[in-house]
Every structure is written in structure tokens, then in C-alpha cells.
N, C-alpha and C positions, 0 to 999 in steps of 0.2 A: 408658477407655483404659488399658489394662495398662503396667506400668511399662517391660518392654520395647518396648513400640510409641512412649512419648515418648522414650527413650531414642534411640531411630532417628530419631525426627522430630526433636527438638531438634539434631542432628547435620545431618540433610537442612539444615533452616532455616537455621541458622550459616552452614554453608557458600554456601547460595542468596544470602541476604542478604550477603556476604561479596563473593563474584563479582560481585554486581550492582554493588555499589561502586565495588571497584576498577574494573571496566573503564570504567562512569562517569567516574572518576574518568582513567582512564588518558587515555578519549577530550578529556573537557577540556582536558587538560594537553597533548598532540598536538596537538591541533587550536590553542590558544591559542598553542606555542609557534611553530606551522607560520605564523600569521598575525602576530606579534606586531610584526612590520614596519609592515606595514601598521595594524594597532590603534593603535602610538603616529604614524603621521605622521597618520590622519585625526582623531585625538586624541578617539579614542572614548571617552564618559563610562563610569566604572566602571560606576555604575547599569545604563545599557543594556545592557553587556555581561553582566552578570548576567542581565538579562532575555532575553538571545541564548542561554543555555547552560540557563536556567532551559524553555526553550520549547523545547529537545530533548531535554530531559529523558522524556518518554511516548514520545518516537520511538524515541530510546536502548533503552529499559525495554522497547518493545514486541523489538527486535532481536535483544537479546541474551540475553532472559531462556529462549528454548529452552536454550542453548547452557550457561546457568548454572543449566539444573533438568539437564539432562545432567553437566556435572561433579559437581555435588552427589551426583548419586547414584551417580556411580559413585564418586566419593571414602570417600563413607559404609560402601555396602558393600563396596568394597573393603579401606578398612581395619578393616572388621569379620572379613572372611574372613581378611586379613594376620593376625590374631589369633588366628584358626580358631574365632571367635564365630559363624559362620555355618555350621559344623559340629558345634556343640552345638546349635544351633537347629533343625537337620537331626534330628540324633540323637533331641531331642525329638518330633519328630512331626509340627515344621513343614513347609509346603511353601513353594517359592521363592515363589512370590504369595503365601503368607500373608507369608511375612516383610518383603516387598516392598509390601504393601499400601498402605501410607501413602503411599511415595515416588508409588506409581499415585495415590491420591486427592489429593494434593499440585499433581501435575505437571496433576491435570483442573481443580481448582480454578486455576493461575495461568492455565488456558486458558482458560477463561471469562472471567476476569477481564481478560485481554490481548484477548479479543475485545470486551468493553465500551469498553476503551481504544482501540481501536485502529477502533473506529466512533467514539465519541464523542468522546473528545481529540485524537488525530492530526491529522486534519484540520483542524481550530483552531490545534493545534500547530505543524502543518508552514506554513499561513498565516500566522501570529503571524513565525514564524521569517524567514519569505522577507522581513515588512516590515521586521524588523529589520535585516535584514541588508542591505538596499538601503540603511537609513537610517546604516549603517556605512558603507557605500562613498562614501556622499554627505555623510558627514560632517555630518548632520541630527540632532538630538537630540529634535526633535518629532515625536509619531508620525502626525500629522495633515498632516505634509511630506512623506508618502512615500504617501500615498492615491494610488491609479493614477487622474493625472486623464486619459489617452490611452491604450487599447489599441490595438496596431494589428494588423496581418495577424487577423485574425478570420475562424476558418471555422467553418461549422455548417450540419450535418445537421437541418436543419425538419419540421415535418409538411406535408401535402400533397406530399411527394415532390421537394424542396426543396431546396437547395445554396445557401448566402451565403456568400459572401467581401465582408470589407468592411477596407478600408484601415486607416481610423482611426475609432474610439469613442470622442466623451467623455464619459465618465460623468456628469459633474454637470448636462449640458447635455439629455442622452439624444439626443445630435444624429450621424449615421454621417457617413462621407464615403469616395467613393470604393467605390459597393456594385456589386456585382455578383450575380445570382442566377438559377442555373440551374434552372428547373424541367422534372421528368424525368415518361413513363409506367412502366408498371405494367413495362417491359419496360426501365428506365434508357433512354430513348431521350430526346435533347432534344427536348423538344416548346417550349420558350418561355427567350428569356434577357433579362433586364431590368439594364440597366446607369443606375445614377443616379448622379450629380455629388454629392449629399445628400441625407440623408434625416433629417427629426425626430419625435420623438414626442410627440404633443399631442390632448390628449381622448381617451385611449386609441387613436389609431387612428396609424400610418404615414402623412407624406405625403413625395413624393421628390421631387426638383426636379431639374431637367433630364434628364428620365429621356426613355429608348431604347428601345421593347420590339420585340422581335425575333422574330416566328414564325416555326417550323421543322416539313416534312417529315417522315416519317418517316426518307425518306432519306439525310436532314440538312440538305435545304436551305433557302435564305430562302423560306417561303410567299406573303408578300406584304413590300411593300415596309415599314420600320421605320416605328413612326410616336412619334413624339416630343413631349413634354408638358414645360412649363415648369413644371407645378405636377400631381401626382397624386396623389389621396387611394389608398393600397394596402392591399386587405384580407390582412395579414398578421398571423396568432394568434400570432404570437411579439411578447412581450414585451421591453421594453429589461435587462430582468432577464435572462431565458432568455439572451440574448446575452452578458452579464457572465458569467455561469456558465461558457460553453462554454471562458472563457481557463483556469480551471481542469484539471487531470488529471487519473487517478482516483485517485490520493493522497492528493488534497485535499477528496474527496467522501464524504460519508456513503453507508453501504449504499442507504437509501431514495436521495438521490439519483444515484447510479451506477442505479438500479435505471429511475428516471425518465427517465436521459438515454437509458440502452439502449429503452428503450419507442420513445422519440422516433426515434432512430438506426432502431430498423426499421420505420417508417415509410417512412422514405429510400428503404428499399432497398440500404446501404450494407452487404452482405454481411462482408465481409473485417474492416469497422471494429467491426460489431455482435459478430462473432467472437470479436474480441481483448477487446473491452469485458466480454462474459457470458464470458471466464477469468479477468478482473479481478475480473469480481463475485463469481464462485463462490470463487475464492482468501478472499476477507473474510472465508467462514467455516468454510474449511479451514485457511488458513494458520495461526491462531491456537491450532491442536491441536497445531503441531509438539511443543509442547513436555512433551504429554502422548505424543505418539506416540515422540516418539526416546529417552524414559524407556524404553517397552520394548526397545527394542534396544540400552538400556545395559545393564541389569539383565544379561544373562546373560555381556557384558564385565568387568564390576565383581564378578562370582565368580569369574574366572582370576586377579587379582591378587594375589598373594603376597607381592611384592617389598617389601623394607622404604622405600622410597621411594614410598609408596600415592599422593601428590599427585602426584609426576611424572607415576608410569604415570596417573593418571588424565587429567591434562592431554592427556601424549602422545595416549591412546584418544578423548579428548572431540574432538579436534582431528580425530584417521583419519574417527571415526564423522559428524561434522560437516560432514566433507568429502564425504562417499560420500553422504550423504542431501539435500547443496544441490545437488549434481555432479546426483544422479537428479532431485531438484524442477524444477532450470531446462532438462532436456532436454524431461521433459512439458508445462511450460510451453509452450515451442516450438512441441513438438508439435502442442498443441492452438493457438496462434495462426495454426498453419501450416496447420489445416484435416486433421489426419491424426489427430485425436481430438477427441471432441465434449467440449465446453468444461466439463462437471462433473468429466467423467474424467478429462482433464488437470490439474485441480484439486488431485484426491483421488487420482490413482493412486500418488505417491510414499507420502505417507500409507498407504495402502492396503500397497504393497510394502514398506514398512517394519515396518508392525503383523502383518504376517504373520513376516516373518524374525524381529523380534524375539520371536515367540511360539514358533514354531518354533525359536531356538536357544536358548527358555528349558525348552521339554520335554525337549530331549536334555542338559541341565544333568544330573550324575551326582547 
């Protein structure tokens, strides 16, 4: 690596590592003083609280670090140009991508590595955090006091074409109560609705107690009269697990499992939900390029700077550019939940419309 290329990159780095800091640090200090009321009445132990801030730490990291490989670079070169270092560079023979190179190989490597985090950590992360945080509000200092012994409202999309809703779950017992379960055809039509009182799991199988089953019509209506069971063994492939699962969102899901649950979901036939879930999915491994993609549409921002305030104007521009590219991401998002673009596109079209401008106003750079 020539001395001018570490020369740039130890500037990128500084300032990256620098940003990431601070706003780390900013968010703690926000967030702790916004709460601090509440911290000393439930008279939250230091420890924990450490372990609350220490466990948004990847969520943080994963958030902001677009936004702080964006100022880096435009800081960098901008005040290389404030200098009119980037017109000797010029003059030389360089082109703007050569000179830029780094900040591009920089800005692919933190995306990778924000996509490894943000399958692998995050999730643990954002779970670790929510127990924390309940075990704040409840003024628990053990983390084995805040284990969900009761979910309730519980709905899930099954295989065989399938709909549960169950009241309450408790986990340690693997016992429902209060189920209900719509079974649909090929065309969402009720064909069968089973309503149980409880249901347990034992020997791997489902049995449900004072259960209801109800056939239906195409029409809709009762086929034959209910017929009702004090005790029914039901062959249902869902496990007491799959059922814990579904309280989660896809935030809290690895790629492979968001990838598992959509499989299940179209099964259902749950069009609209299956939708929203594969923009979720396809976002996991778009989202994590912002940071290499809104690099290029700093670079030819970060050449008009002249101004002797190089960190201001950067800030100020980090801030326009930042806006205009979440402004465009959360329309396609939309978009595509909304059924008006097919869910890779809506993924990647911001990306997409951004790597083009920013190429596009790096050619017509003088």
C-alpha cells in the first residue's frame, strides 16, 4: 500500500472509529438520562445496567455505522480538497476512484461484517436486551425471574393450511389454553374450526381436552352437527417449540430462521403476511451494503467542499444525504409490503437508485 493510500485510510479510520463513539456514547447518555427516574426508584443494580447498554451495543453498531462510514468519507476528502490535496492528485494522473479506492474497499468490508452481525448477534442481542429490560421494570436482579413463564395471544400460520390462536402458553408446562384453530382449502375457505378448553404436549403428540370441532361448507356453513371430545389425541406437526418461536418478530430472527418461518407462512396461504415477511428477508442482505452504497454518493459531495469548516459542511451534507436516501428506502419498503413491487425489488431499489446517482455524479466530477 503506497503511502498515500495509508495516509487516506488512517484519516477514513480515525474519523469512522471516532463517530462510532461518540454517538455510542451520545445514545447512552440520552437514553440513561431520559430514564434515570425510573433507574433509581426500581433501584436498578449498576451491574445490570451495564449489561442493558453493553447488549445494544451490535444493535447501536449495526445503526449507525452507515451514517459514520458516510461522514468519514466525506470529512476525509473533503478536507483533502479544502487543501486542494485532491488537485494535486488530479494533476497527477489520478482518477476519483483511484483516489477513492480505499474509502470503497473500507465501506464493503464494514458491510460484510455489519451483515455477519446483524444475522448473528442482533438477534441474541435484541433478545438479551428485552430480558433485561423487563427485569428493570420489575425490579428483578435475576435473570432466571424474567424467563417468559406465560405467553398469551399466540397466533400462527401452521402447515396443512392452518391458523392457531391460543390464549395462553406456558412454557415450562408445554400446556395451551384457550386454542382455537382454523383449518382452510387450497382456496382460504373454512373447511374445519377446532376450539379446545386445553391442550398438552406429551409423547410428542397434542392432546386437547374439551375440544369442539366444527365442519364447514363451502358455503360457510355448519355441515353437520359439532361433535365434542373430553379428551382428543390431534395429529398436529407443530411442535411446543415452533409455537415459542412465532412470539418472536423478524428482528429477532436469524436469516435461516426468518427463511423457515416464510416456508411455513406459504403453506398457509397467508399471501399479504408471506409478502411482508420475504421484504424482511431480502432487506438482511441488502440492508447491510447501505454502508458501502451511500459511500458512493458521498464521494462526489466530499469534492465541492472547500469551506474552511470541512467538519461542519460534512456533517451538515452527511445529514441532507442521509435523509434523502432513508426518505427513498422506507417508500420502497412500502412499496413493496403494499404489493406494488415484488419484495427483492423493494429490497434493493434504494440501493440500486443510489449506486447509480452516486456513479453518475462521480463521472461528471471536473
Amino acid at each position: 500500500m503506497r503511502l498515500l493510500e495509508r495516509y487516506i485510510l488512517r484519516s477514513i479510520l480515525t474519523t469512522f472509529f471516532a463517530c462510532i463513539f461518540v454517538f455510542l456514547f451520545l445514545y447512552v447518555i440520552i437514553d440513561l438520562l431520559s430514564n434515570l427516574e425510573d433507574i433509581l426508584k426500581q433501584r436498578v443494580a449498576l451491574s445490570l445496567l451495564i449489561h442493558y447498554y453493553l447488549s445494544y451495543m451490535p444493535i447501536m453498531l449495526v445503526q449507525v455505522s452507515p451514517f459514520a462510514c458516510l461522514l468519514s468519507t466525506l470529512y476525509t476528502f473533503g478536507r483533502l480538497n479544502q487543501n486542494n490535496e485532491i488537485i494535486a492528485m488530479r494533476a497527477s494522473g489520478m482518477s476519483i476512484l483511484q483516489i477513492t479506492r480505499n474509502a470503497i474497499i473500507f465501506g464493503l468490508l464494514m458491510s460484510l461484517s455489519i451483515f455477519w452481525i446483524s444475522d448473528r448477534l442482533v438477534p441474541q442481542a435484541l433478545a438479551l436486551n428485552q430480558k433485561i429490560k423487563v427485569m428493570m421494570e420489575q425490579g428483578k436482579k435475576k435473570e432466571k425471574e424474567i424467563k417468559p413463564e406465560v405467553l398469551s395471544n399466540l397466533t400462527m400460520y401452521g402447515l396443512q393450511n392452518r391458523l392457531f390462536h391460543i390464549s395462553k402458553f406456558h412454557v415450562p408446562e408445554n400446556i395451551m389454553e384457550g386454542i382455537t384453530i382454523l383449518e382452510h382449502d387450497e382456496k382460504q375457505n373454512i373447511t374445519k374450526k377446532i376450539v379446545a378448553n386445553r391442550g398438552v404436549y406429551q409423547n410428542k403428540q397434542w392432546v386437547f381436552y374439551q375440544c369442539i370441532t366444527y365442519t364447514f361448507e363451502l358455503s360457510g356453513q355448519i355441515k353437520q352437527e359439532p361433535q365434542f371430545a373430553d379428551e382428543q389425541v390431534m395429529y398436529i406437526p407443530e411442535t411446543p417449540r415452533d409455537f415459542i418461536a412465532q412470539r418472536d418478530q423478524p428482528d429477532f430472527m436469524t436469516i435461516n430462521q426468518l427463511e423457515d418461518y416464510i416456508w411455513k407462512l406459504s403453506k398457509s396461504g397467508a399471501t399479504s403476511v408471506v409478502r411482508s415477511f420475504k421484504v424482511d428477508y431480502y432487506q438482511r442482505f441488502t440492508t447491510p451494503f447501505t454502508s458501502v452504497i451511500i459511500i458512493f454518493l458521498g464521494i462526489p459531495f466530499a469534492m465541492i467542499i472547500r469551506k474552511r469548516a470541512a467538519g461542519l459542511s460534512s456533517m451538515g451534507i452527511s445529514i441532507l444525504v442521509g435523509f434523502f436516501y432513508y426518505i427513498l428506502d422506507a417508500v420502497c419498503i412500502a412499496l413493496g409490503k403494499g404489493g406494488l413491487l415484488p419484495p427483492f425489488l423493494s429490497a434493493s431499489l434504494s440501493h440500486l437508485i443510489t449506486f447509480i446517482a452516486g456513479l453518475y455524479l462521480i463521472s461528471v466530477l471536473p
